[in-house]
Backbone as CSV, one residue per row, in Angstrom:
resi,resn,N_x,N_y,N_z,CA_x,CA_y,CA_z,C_x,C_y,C_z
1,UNK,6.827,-19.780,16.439,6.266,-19.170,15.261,5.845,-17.723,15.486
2,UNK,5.830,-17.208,16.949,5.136,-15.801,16.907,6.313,-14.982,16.655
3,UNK,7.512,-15.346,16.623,8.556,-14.456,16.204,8.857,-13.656,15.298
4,UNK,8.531,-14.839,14.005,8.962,-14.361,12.781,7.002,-13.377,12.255
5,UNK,6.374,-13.686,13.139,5.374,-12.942,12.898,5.499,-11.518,13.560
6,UNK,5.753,-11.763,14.375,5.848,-10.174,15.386,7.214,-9.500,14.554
7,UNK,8.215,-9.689,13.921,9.426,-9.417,12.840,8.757,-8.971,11.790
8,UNK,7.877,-9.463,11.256,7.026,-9.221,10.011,6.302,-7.862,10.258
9,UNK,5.877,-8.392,11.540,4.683,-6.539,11.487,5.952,-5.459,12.564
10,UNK,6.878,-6.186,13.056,7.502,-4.966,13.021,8.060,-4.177,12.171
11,UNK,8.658,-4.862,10.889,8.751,-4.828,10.002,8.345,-3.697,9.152
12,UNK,7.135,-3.914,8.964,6.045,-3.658,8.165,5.401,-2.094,8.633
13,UNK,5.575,-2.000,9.418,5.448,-0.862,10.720,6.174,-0.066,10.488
14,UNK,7.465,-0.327,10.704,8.761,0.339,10.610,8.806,1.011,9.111
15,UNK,8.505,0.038,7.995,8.428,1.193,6.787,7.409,1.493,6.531
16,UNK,5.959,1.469,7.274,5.035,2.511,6.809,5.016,3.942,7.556
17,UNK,6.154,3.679,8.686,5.926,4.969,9.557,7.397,6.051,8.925
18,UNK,8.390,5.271,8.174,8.940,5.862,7.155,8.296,6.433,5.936
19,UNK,7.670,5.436,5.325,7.055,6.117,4.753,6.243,7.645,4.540
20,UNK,5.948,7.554,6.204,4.652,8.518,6.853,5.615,9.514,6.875
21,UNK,6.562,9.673,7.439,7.323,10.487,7.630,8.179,11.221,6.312
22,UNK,8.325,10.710,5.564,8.581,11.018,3.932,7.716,12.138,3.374
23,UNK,6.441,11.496,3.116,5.520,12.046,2.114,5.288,13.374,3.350
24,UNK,5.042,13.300,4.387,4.934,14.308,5.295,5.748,15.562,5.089
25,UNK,7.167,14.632,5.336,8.224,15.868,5.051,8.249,16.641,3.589
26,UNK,7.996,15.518,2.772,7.983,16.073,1.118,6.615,17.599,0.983
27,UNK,5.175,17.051,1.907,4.326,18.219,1.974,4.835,19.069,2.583
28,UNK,5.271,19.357,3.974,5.257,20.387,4.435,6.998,21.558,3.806
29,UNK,7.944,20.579,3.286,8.976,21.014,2.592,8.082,21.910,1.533
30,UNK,7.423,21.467,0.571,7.120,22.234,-0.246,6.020,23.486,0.121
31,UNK,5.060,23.257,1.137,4.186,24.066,1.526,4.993,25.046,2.313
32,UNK,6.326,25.171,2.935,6.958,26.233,3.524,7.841,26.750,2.748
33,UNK,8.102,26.483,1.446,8.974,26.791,0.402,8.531,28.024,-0.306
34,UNK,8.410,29.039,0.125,7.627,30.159,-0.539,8.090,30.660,-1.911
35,UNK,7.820,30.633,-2.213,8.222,31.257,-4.230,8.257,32.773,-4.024
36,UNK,9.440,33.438,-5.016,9.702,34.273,-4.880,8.402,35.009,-5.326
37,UNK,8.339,36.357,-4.608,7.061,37.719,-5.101,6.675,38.032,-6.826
38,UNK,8.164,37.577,-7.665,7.343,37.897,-8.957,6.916,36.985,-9.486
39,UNK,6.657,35.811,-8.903,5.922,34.675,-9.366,4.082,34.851,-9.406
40,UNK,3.684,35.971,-9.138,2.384,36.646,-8.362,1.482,36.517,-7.371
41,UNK,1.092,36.830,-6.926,-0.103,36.526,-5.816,-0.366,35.009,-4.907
42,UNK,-0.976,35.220,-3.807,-1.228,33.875,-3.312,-1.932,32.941,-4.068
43,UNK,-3.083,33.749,-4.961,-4.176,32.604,-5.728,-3.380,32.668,-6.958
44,UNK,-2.391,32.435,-7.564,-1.595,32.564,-8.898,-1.661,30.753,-9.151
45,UNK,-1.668,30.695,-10.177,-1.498,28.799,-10.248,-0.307,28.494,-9.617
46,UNK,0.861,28.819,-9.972,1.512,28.074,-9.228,1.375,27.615,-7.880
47,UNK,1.034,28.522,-7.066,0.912,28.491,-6.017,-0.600,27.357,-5.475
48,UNK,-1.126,27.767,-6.201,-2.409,26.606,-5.775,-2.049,25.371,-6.078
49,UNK,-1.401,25.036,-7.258,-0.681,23.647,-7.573,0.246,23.250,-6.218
50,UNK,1.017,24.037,-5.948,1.889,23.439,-4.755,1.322,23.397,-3.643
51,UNK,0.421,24.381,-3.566,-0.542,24.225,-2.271,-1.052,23.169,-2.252
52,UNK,-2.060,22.437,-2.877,-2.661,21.782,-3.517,-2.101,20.105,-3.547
53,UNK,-0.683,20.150,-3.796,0.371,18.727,-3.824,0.640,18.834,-2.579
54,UNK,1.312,19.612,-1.651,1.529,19.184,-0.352,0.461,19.031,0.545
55,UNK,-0.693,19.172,0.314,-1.975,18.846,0.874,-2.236,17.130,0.683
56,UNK,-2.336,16.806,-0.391,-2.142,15.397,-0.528,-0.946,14.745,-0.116
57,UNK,0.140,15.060,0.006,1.013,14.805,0.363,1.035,14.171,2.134
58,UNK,0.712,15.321,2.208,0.418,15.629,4.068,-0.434,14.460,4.090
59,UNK,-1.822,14.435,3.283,-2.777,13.090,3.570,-2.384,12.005,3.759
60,UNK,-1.512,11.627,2.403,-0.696,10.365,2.240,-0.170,10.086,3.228
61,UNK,0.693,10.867,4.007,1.833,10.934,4.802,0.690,10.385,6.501
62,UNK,-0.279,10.359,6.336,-1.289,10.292,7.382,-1.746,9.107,7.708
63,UNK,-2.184,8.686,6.211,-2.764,7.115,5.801,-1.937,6.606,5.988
64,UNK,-0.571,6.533,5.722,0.598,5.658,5.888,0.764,5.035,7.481
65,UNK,0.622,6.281,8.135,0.829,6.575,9.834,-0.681,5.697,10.313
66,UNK,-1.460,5.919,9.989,-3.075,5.674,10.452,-2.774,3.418,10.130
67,UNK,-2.256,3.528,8.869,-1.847,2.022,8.344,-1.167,1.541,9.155
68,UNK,0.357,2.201,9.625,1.078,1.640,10.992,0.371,1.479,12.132
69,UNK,-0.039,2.086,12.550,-0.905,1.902,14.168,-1.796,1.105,14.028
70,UNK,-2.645,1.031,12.914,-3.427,-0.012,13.359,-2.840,-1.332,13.153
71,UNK,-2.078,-1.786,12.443,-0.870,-2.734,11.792,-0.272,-3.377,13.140
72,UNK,0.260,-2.445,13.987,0.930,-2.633,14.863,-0.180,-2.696,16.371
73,UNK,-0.889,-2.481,16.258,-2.041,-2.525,17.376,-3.339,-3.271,17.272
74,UNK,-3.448,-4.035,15.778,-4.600,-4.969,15.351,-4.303,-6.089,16.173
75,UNK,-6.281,-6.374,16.562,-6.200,-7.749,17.862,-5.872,-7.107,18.841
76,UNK,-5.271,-6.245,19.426,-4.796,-6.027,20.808,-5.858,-4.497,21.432
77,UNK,-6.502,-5.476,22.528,-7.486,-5.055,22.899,-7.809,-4.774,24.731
78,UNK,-7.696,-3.794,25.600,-7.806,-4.062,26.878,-8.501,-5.297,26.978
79,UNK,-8.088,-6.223,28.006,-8.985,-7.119,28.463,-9.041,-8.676,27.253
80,UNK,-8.556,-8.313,26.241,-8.295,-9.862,25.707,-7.054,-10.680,26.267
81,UNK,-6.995,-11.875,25.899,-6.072,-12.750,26.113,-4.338,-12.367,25.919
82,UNK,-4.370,-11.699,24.444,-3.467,-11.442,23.967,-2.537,-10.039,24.438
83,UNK,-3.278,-8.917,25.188,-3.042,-8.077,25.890,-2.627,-8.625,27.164
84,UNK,-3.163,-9.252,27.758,-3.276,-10.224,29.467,-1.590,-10.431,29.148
85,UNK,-1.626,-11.635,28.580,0.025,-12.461,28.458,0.885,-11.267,27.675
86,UNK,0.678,-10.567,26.727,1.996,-9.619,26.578,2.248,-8.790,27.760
87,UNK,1.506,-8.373,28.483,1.764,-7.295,30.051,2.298,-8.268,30.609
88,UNK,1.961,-9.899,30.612,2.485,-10.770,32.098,4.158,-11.166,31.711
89,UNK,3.959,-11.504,30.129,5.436,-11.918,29.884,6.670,-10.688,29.676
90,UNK,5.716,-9.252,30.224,6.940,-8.565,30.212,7.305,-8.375,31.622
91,UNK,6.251,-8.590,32.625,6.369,-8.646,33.682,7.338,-9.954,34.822
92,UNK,7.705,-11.261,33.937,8.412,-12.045,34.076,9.655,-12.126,34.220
């Protein structure tokens, strides 16, 4: 039974760190996307709007990542049981 469980959160892992990597790329794509000069100034709305979306973006893209690791690293603790036997049964 630990198979289809350890499949599940690999799983599960695997598309939140896609995920992470998405919304990431979607912020920093748009935050290096500079708008042309007659669009006006750095503080012009547009520019704070896009500033502004790839900032959340970037967040999202964080929480997603912060959701995988712990997803994939919940329960596993130096010195518990479950740490002990995954080091021994790779050591087998």
């Amino acid at each position: 039974m630990k198979t289809p469980n350890r499949l599940r959160t690999l799983s599960i892992s695997l598309s939140l760190i896609i995920l992470a990597l998405g919304f990431s790329a979607l912020g920093l794509v748009s935050y290096l996307n500079k708008p042309s000069s007659l669009t006006g100034g750095f503080f012009s709305v547009e520019n704070t709007y896009a500033f502004v979306g790839s900032g959340f973006s970037v967040l999202v893209g964080t929480i997603f990542l912060v959701a995988a690791i712990s997803i994939t690293f919940k329960g596993v603790k130096p010195g518990s049981e479950r740490f002990v036997s995954a080091i021994n049964a790779t050591l087998v």
